[in-house]
N, C-alpha and C positions, 0 to 999 in steps of 0.2 A: 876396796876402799871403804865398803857400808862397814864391811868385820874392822879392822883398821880402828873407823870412826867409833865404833857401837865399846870396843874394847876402851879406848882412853874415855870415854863417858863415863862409862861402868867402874873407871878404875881412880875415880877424880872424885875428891871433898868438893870442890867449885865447879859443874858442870859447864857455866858461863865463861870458865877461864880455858876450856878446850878450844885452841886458834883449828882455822884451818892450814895453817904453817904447821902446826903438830900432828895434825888428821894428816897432811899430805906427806910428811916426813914416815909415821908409823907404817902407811901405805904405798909409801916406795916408790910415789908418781911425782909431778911437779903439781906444784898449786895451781895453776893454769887446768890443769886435766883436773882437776875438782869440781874448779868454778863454770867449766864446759859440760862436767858431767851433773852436773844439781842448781848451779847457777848461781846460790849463795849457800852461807850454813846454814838459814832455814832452809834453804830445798835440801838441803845434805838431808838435815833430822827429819824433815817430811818424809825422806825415801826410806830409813830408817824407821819409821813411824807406820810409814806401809806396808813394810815386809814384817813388824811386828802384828800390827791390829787386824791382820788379814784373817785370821782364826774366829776372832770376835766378827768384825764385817761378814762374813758368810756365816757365821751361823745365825747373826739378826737377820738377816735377807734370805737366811733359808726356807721361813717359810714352819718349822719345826719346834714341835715344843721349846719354851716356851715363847715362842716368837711366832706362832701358826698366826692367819688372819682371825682366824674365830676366837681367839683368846680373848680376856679381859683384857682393856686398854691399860688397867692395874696391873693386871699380873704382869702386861710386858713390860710397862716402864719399869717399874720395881726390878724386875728381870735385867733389861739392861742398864739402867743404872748400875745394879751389883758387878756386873759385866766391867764397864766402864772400870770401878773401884778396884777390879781386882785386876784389872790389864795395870789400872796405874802403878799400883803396887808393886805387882810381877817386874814392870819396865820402868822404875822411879828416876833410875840416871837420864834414862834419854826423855824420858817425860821432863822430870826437869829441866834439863836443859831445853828444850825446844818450850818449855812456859815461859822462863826468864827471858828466850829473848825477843820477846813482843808480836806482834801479829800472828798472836796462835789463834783470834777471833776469826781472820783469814785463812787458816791453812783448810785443808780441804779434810783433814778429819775430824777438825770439829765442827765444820760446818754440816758433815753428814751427823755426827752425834747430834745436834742440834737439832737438824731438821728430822730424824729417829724418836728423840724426846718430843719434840713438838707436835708430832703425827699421833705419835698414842693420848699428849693432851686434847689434840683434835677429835679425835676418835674415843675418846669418854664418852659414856654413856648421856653424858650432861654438855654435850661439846661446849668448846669455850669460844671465844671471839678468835681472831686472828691474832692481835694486839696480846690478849691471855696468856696465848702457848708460846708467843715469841720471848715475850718477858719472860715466863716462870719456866721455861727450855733451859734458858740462860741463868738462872738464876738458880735450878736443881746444878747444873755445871759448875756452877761456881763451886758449890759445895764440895767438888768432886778436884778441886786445885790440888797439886801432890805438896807443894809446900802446908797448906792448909788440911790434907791426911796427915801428913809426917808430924807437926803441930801436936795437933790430937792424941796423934799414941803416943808423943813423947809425955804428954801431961797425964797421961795414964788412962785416955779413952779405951776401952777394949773393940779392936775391931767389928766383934758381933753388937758392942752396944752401936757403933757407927755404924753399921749394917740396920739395924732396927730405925733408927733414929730417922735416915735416910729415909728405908720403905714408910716409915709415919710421914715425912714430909710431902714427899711422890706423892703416898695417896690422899694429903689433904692441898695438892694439889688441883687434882681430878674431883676432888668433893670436897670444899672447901665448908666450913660451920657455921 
């Protein structure tokens, strides 16, 4: 059902126009066995979401350059952030689709990117308030919207200048002027 769903995503100009009547028809189940198996089409793209960002999730919480504890609070956020940018990238179809259709503030991996980014605002060498890293967690995210990458390189940003641009904002996040 995920291959099924992840294929008509991939293969779609309007991400938002993939029904689960199309999902369940490509996958050769009834609609019913969908909506029991994910509960809705966000659970569908969550689980889809999961079985992608699993590579990135373990190697933040591995522990391992550049994610060790002893790191700069800089170098990880910069780090994952990049992370983040290049998973969106990598997974644009199903990324968009699962932005468009609302309570992505809710799904549970951005609420771990969230509380990921918010940890190393915390853990600056200059910690911030609570209030600080909640905002500017969310607010480094926002940047990171795939409608809002795609944008970008259309108007002829170069990836690497979006890569810079980012790590300058991260770190005058953490050390503000």
């Amino acid at each position: 059902m995920l291959a099924a769903a992840d294929r008509l995503f991939a293969q779609s100009e309007l991400p938002g126009a993939v029904t689960m009547d199309a999902i369940a028809l490509a996958a050769s189940v009834g609609k019913g066995t969908l909506f029991r198996a994910f509960g809705s089409r966000d659970g569908l793209l969550d689980a889809l979401w999961a079985a992608r960002i699993a590579a990135l999730r373990e190697s933040a919480e591995s522990n391992t350059p550049p994610f060790e504890p002893g790191a700069a609070p800089a170098d990880r956020l910069v780090s994952f952030l990049d992370a983040i940018l290049t998973f969106k990238i990598a997974n644009r179809h199903l990324i968009r689709a699962r932005e468009l259709s609302g309570g992505l503030l809710q799904s549970p991996h951005y609420q771990w990117m969230h509380a990921e980014i918010k940890r190393c605002i915390t853990d600056a060498a200059n910690p911030a308030d609570a209030d600080y890293a909640t905002y500017n967690a969310h607010a480094l995210l926002s940047g990171l919207h795939i409608d809002l990458i795609d944008e970008m390189l259309m108007q002829g940003l170069p990836l690497e200048t979006i890569r810079k641009l980012q790590t300058a904002r991260a770190r005058n996040v953490l050390h503000p002027r």
